[in-house]
C-alpha positions, 0 to 999 in steps of 0.5 A: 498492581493498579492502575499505572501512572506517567512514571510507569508508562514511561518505563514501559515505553523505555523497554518496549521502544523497539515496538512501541516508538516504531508502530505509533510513528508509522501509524500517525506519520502515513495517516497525515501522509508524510510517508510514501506521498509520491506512491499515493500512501495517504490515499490509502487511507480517505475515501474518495466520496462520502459513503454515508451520502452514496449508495443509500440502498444498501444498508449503512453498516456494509456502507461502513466497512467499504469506508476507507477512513472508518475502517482505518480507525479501527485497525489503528484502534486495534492495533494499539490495544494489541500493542498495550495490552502485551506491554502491559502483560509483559511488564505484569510477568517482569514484576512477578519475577523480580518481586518472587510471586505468582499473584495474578493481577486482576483482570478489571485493573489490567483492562483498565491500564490497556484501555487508558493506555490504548484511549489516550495512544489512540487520540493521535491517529485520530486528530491526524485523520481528523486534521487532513480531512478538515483541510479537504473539507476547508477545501471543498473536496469532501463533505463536512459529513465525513468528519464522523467517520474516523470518530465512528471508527475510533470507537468501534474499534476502542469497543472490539479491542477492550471486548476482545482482550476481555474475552481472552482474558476470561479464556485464559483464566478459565483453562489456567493458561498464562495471559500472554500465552492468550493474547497472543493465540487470540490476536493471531487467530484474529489475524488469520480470520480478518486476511479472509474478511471479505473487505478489500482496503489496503489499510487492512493489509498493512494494519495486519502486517504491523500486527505480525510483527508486534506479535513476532516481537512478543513470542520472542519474549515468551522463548526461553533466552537459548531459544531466541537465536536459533529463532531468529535464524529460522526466521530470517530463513524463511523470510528469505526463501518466501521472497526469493520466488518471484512473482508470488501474485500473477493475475489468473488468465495470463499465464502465456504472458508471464512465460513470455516476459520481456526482460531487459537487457543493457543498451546495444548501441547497435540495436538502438541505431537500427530501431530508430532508424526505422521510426524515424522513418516512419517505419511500421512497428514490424520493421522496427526490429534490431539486426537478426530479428525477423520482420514483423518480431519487435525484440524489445531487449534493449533499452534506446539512448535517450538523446538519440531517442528525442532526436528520432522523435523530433525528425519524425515529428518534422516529418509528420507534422509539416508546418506544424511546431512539434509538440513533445509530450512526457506523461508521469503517473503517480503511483497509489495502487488500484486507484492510482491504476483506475485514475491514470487509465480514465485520464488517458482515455480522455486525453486520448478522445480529445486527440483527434483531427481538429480536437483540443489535444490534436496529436497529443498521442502522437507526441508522446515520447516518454511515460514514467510513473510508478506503481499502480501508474504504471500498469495503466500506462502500459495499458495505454501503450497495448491499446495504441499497439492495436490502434491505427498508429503503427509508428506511434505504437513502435515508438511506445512499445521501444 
């Protein structure tokens, strides 16, 4: 067998499209932020300053690793080469099959097919990193330095892949194993070492989850067809019971508060009336209870009628605010992990300082009547709404904690 040609690569991506077609589209699509934009996805991606312009006292190659659009190249890189180099072998044994032969194909002609094939699949990640940083460099957002991450990264990662299926190749020739067997074993050893790497990028989460899957893909190939089924069954399995423990990831420290939990339940008419009753009165938040419910014990069960919640709002905010027109205030956090989380918190915080008597934003927290958002958004939001629980605004914490 030599090198391949576009008639061969065309077959193999015919057979192997059920992994091949799925991990280069979502590679290239969250790369140029088509998926996941209103959860903060393509952010995962970028750094938020140039690191190779911060920080110049520690060593460049730490400053690397912590780069968000460095490290992203070589998982993308990585991932890649994994995907051809187990093509590439797969289709190596087919053939061995169909023509009857045991032959071995040398290891320079399979590195130079996985390393063709992984260069050229690599050029998309790669211009589509290149392409968003460009627009944010046009825009003045980043420095022009940051262009030389992702081609930094890109090669590093080309490197490490072709080394890494070159050593598993001369592995699994020296003890007379079968090459797939090899590259499989390699990867996922590989992929059990980087889930302990020290770095924490969410780009490394879901590179190695996309790992785990082309190698599932690939071990389903190396059982015997009787096998597959029964597999697959014990798979489902444990996927299933793996997700049916909730809660898998609890913040160590607040045990007490994941016991206590608030879960809600579907609107009472009668528990919402009673609630805004008493904040539409002014009413401090321990008597802002449902019926049943001691004195100064907020249930927080049920969820209040929206336009019974707004008129609530607006015959406090007449109360409160005399001759002053009300202004109602609805905040929407976008979601982005822990930068969406840092984000959002530093812009309440903010927002809230410049509230003050004679301020720019004077009542800006007491107008709050709504805050949504999602994910990372979110935990800062319920942050804010903690604080101004403790806060000198006892109806303001009443209506947020509602």
């Amino acid at each position: 067998m030599g090198i391949w040609g576009p008639g061969r690569f065309l077959k193999a991506i015919c057979r192997h499209g059920l992994v091949l077609v799925p991990t280069f589209t979502l590679v290239c699509a969250a790369l140029l932020g088509l998926i996941g934009q209103p959860f903060g996805v393509p952010q995962l991606f970028m750094d938020d300053v140039n690191p190779l312009s911060v920080r110049t006292d520690v060593s460049l190659l730490f400053r690397l690793l912590s780069s968000a659009t460095f490290c992203t190249q070589i998982y993308a890189v990585a991932l890649l080469g994994l995907v051809w180099t187990l093509t590439v072998l797969l289709e190596q044994e087919r053939d061995a099959r169909e023509a009857g032969v045991k032959t071995l194909c040398a290891t320079r002609t399979l590195l130079s097919t996985t390393g063709l094939a992984t260069s050229l699949s690599a050029l998309a990640p790669l211009a589509s990193v290149l392409y968003v940083l460009a627009g944010r460099v046009g825009a003045g957002d980043v420095e022009g330095q940051v262009l030389i991450l992702p081609l930094l990264g890109a090669l590093a990662g080309f490197v490490l892949t072709m080394a890494a299926t070159a050593a598993s190749f001369a592995v699994s020739d020296w003890y007379h194993l079968r090459r797939l067997e090899g590259i499989v074993a390699t990867s996922a050893v590989i992929l059990l070492l980087l889930m302990y790497v020290p770095v924490i990028l969410p780009a490394k989460a879901i590179f190695i989850l996309l790992g785990w899957f082309v190698l599932a893909y690939t071990s389903f190939h190396l059982l015997p067809s009787h096998y597959r089924f029964p597999a697959l069954v014990v798979l489902g399995l444990v996927a299933g019971l793996s997700n049916s423990v909730p809660e898998k990831y609890l913040f160590p420290g607040m045990e007490a508060l994941y016991d206590s939990r608030i879960v809600l339940a579907p609107r009472d008419s009668a528990r919402s009336e009673a609630r805004l009753a008493g904040y539409a009165q002014g009413q401090a938040p321990g008597v802002c209870s449902a019926p049943g419910v001691p004195a100064g014990q907020d249930d927080g069960l049920s969820l209040l009628a929206p336009v019974a919640g707004l008129q609530a709002w607006h015959a406090h905010q007449v109360g409160q605010a005399g001759a002053r027109k009300p202004k109602l205030v609805v905040v929407a956090a976008s979601g982005g992990g822990y930068r969406a989380t840092f984000w959002t918190a530093l812009v309440l915080d903010a927002l809230a300082k410049e509230a003050a008597p004679g301020r720019a934003l004077d009542g800006f927290d007491g107008g709050i009547q709504l805050m949504t958002g999602a994910s990372g958004g979110m935990v800062a939001s319920a942050y804010f709404v903690a604080r101004a629980a403790q806060a000198e605004a006892p109806d303001r914490a009443c209506r947020l904690r509602s």
